[in-house]
N, C-alpha and C positions, 0 to 999 in steps of 0.2 A: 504493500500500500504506500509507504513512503517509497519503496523508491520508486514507482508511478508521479507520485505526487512530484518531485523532483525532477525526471523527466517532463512532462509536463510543464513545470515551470521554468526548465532549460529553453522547451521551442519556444514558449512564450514571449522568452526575452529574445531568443534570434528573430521572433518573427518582430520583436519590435525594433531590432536591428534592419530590417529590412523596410519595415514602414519608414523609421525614419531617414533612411537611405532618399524611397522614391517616392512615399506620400507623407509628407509629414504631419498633413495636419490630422490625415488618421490615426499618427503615432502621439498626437496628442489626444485625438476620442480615446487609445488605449490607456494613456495614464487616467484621464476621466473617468474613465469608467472603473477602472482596477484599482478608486482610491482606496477601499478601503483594507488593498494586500498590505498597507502599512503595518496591521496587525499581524505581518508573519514577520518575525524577526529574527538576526543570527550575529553574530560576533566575526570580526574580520581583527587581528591581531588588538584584540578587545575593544574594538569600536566598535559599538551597534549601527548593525545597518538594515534597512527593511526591505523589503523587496520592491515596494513602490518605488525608493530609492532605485532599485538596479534598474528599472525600466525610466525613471530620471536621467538616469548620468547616460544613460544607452542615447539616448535623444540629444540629450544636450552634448555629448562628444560626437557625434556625428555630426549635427547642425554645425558643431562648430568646425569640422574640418571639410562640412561640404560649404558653406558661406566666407573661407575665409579670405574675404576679401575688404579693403579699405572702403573702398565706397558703401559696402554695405552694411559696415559696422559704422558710419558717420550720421548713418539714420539713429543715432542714439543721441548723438546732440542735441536733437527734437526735443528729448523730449525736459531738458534744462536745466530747473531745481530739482525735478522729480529725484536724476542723478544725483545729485549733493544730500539728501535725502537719504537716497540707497545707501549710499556710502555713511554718513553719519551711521545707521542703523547698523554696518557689517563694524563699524567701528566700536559702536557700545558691546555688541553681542561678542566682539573680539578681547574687551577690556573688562566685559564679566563671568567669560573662560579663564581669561589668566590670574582673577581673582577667586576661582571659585577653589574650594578645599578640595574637592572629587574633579580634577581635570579629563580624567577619559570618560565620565560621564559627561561632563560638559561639554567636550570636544565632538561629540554625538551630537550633543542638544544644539550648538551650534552649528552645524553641518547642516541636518536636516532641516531644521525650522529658518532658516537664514542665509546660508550661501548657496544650498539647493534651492531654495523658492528661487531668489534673487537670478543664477544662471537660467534656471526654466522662463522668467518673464523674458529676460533679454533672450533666448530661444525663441519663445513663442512669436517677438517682436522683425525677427529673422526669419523666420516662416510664415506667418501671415502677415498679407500683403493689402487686402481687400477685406472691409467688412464681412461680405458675405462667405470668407472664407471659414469662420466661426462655424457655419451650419453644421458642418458632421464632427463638429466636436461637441457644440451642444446636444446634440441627438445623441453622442456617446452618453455622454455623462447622465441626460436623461430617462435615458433607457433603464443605466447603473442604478440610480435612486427609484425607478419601479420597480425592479428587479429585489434591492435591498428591503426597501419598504413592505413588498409581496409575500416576501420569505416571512416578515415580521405577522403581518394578517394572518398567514398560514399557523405560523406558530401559536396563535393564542387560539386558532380554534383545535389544534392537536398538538402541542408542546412537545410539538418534535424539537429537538437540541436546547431546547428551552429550562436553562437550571433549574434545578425544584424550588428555590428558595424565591425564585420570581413566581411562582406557579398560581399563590394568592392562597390565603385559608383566611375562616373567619371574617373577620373585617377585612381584611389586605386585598387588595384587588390583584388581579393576573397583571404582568407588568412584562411585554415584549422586550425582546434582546436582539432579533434578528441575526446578523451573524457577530456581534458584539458579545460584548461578556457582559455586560450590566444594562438598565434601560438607558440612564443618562448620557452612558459611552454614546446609544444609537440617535438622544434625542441631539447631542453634540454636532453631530455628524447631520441629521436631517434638518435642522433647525436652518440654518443658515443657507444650507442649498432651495431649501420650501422659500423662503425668501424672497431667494434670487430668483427661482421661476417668477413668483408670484410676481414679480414688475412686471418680468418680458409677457407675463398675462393683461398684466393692464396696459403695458404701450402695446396689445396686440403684435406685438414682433413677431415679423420674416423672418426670423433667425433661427427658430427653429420650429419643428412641424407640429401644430395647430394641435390635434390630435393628440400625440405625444404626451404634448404639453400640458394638456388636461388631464388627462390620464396619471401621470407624473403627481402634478398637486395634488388627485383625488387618494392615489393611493398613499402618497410620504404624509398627506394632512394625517389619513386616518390611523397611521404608522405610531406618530408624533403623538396623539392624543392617545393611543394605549399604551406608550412609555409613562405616561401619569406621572413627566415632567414637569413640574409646575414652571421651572423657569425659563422653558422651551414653549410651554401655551403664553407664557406674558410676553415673551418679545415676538412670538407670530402677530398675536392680538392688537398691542400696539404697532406692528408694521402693516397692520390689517386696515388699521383704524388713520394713519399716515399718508396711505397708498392711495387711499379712497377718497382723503380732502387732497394732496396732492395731482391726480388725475379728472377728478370729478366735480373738484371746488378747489378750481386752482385761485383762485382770489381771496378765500379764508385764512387765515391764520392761524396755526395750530400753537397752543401753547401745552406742552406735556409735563407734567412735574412729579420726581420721582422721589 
């Protein structure tokens, strides 16, 4: 079984060596979608590294040795402060590694959360060219979060993989995990991306397929609300409630206070 699973995720990463060779932007639908392999993780001369990462650096060393050219790295001056910015952030994140008392932990924590985002945008910025270039990366990722969300639905009506301690007795209610280990981990994860649909639902956006899209919000909303997050229904709620004066009463004024 594991060594399935291993092969398996050997082609997975060739094949994103090959996407990102000749289509890159489907080699970004793959990291989209496969966010949530973050949760396989292994030790590389005691750096932790995840496997989202290996499909990361996959994309971003090819980009960088299929684009390397001046002219096309000059398209970063665009975009100004944003830069000065970046850098202030790899800077702190570099100055509270070298203070932290566990340096190979921190040297993970900054890797992954900071200098991997940071190359992947200037990636992304290297390969897409054209608004509508986005569409089958959002359709990736979309897919990813009904997919994720689905498994969760499933789960609370058969508690398949579903730890007993979420299962609910007495007063405690059943509490989905999806493929997470806890509900919070999943409402973490769904909260922000339900969001981000949620706009491209009210600008009606081309950007990605109509259908989908619906689809998408109907099953991660209902995903979210049986995680029995409180703190993942308060900020859909309020971007519920923002989304709605902002598109619908663009001339009101919202005052929110927390």
């Amino acid at each position: 079984m594991i060594t399935s699973l291993i092969i398996f995720f050997a082609i997975l990463a060739v094949l994103q060596g090959f996407l990102s060779f000749k289509k890159p932007k489907a080699a970004i639908g793959l990291i989209l979608a496969l966010l949530p392999t973050y949760l396989i993780h292994f030790s590389v001369l005691n750096i932790p590294f995840t496997y989202l990462e290996i499909l990361l650096l996959i994309f971003i060393g090819i980009t960088i040795l299929t684009h390397f050219k001046k002219e096309e790295f000059r398209a970063f001056k665009k975009l100004g402060i944003v830069n000065w910015v970046i850098v202030l952030f790899i800077f702190a994140g570099i100055i509270s590694t070298l203070v932290s008392p566990e340096k190979i932990k921190a040297l993970g924590i900054l890797k992954a959360f900071i200098i991997e985002p940071v190359l992947f945008f200037y990636a992304i910025l290297l390969t897409i060219k054209k608004e509508d270039s986005v569409k089958l990366p959002l359709n990736f990722l979309a897919s990813s979060v009904s997919l994720v969300s689905a498994f969760g639905l499933l789960q609370y009506w058969t508690f398949l993989f579903l730890p007993l301690r979420f299962w609910g007795s007495g007063e405690e209610v059943t509490r989905i995990t999806s493929v997470f280990e806890y509900p919070n981990a999943l409402a973490l994860f769904l909260a922000p991306l339900f969001i981000f649909f949620l706009v491209l639902w009210f600008k009606k956006s081309s950007l990605i397929n109509r259908i989908l899209l619906n689809i998408t919000l109907l099953f991660s909303g209902a995903a979210i609300f049986l995680t029995f997050s409180r703190g993942a229904w308060l900020a859909i709620f309020l971007a519920t409630i923002f989304l709605t004066f902002k598109f619908y009463r663009p001339n009101k004024k919202i005052v929110l206070v927390g």
